[in-house]
Steps between C-alpha positions, in 0.01 A plus 500: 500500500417254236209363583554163501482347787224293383744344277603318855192441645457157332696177720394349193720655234870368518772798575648557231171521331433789721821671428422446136199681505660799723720577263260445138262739708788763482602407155873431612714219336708254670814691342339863645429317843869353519631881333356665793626224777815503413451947612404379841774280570755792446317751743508169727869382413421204427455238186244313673198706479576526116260225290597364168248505205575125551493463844157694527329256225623207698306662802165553257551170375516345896824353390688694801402751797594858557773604804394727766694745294328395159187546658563861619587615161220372360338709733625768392480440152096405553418790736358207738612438883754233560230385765259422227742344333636268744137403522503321146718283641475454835160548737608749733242518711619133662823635685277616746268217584804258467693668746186519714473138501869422614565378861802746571650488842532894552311784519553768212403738236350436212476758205321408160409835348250481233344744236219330311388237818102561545432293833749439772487107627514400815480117607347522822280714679591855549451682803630841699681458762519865575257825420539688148175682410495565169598125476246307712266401227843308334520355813095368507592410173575134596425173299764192514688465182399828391577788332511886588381704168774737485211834366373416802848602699549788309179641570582465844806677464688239682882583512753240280607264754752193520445154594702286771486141521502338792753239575369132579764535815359791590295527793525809660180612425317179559162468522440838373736456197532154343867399381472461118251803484517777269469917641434786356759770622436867482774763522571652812824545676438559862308309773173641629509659854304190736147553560223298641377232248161368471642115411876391375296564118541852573842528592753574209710250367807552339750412271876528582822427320790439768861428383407113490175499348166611493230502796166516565391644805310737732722777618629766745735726525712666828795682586593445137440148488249252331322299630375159229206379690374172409132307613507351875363227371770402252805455768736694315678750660496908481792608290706812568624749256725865516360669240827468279404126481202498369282658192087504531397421133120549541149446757324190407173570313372179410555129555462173258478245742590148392273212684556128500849449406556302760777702665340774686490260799879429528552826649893567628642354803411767794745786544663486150506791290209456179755484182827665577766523725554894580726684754361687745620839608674482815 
């Protein structure tokens, strides 16, 4: 490690600027930078991770910007992670609350896996919709617009999860589920045997991807079957599933509900299925 990852700490201090000082930290030339480049791009077969001493003072000098390729051997040439460098350049940490904030029609996964993130956002209010132990103080950990202090989950121990959006055409979890909400999904692969629930927050949710998309849904299984179980009150109907046409992804943890977007009240016409069209096993 170099050790200078406060070099990139500053938004104010251009990128090249930043490069610059990377490599006069290691006492490397331009011509020793672009020597050892042009190494790279034969173990990678190919000329375009190699930098020029020309082309790598242009990029000092802000007069042009680095490939995808450039950038990698620079991180190898700098000991730094291309993640830290793509962050001189570009603010990483918006891909995630951008693509929160876009009306998509379908449910699906979303992955944004992060090393260096210190809070996890969530713009709504966060809530369980089924029991985890070690995480119920996450869960009573609710504020709108607010963030989750990520020491906090790993003192809980909470397992990595995923996040599914919900589609703004999906309803088959309405009320209980908002379309355009966000949920946390926790690994599991098989459905929990049926037991008496206290309230529908108790029973677990899950998160299923059939051959035509992804679904959100209580579930059941029989005589090899599944059984995609959605609210009463949202009039979409049960979907079912031989167990060769469907893949369970995870058990809903948490919920970021969405309020006042002045679509939750549309709802689907009654008896249509939430967001896709799936075949049923005959």
């Amino acid at each position: 490690m170099t050790g200078d990852s406060s070099t990139l700490s500053s938004r104010t201090t251009k990128p090249g600027e930043c490069l610059r000082r990377i490599r006069t930290r290691l006492g490397l030339t331009t011509r020793k930078v672009a020597e050892l480049t042009r190494s790279i791009a034969v173990e990678q077969r190919s000329d375009d991770f190699s930098l020029s001493h020309a082309r790598l003072v242009q990029i000092e000098n802000e007069a042009s910007m680095p490939s995808l390729q450039k950038l990698f051997s620079l991180s190898c040439v700098y000991g730094i992670s291309v993640e830290k460098l793509f962050s001189i350049y570009l603010h990483l940490d918006s891909a995630e609350r951008l693509h929160a904030s876009m009306a998509l029609p379908k449910t699906h996964l979303a992955s944004f896996e992060k090393t260096t993130k210190k809070t996890i956002p969530f713009p709504a209010h966060l809530s369980a919709t089924s029991p985890a132990s070690e995480s119920e103080v996450v869960n009573h950990f609710t504020q709108a617009w607010g963030e989750v202090p990520a020491p906090l989950l790993e003192h809980l121990k909470v397992p990595q999860s995923r996040y599914g959006f919900i589609g703004l055409t999906d309803y088959t979890m309405y009320p209980l589920i908002r379309p355009g909400s966000v949920v946390q999904i926790q690994e599991c692969h098989r459905v929990a045997k049926p037991v008496r629930y206290r309230s529908e927050f108790d029973r677990p949710i899950y998160f299923l991807e059939s051959r035509a998309g992804y679904i959100c849904s209580w579930c059941e299984t029989s005589g090899g079957r599944l059984f995609s179980i959605p609210h009463p009150l949202s009039s979409c109907r049960p979907q079912v599933f031989n167990s060769s046409q469907v893949d369970i992804l995870g058990r809903v943890t948490g919920v970021a509900l969405r309020f006042g977007d002045g679509f939750a009240h549309l709802g689907p016409r009654k008896g249509e299925h939430a967001t896709m069209d799936v075949a049923t096993a005959g």
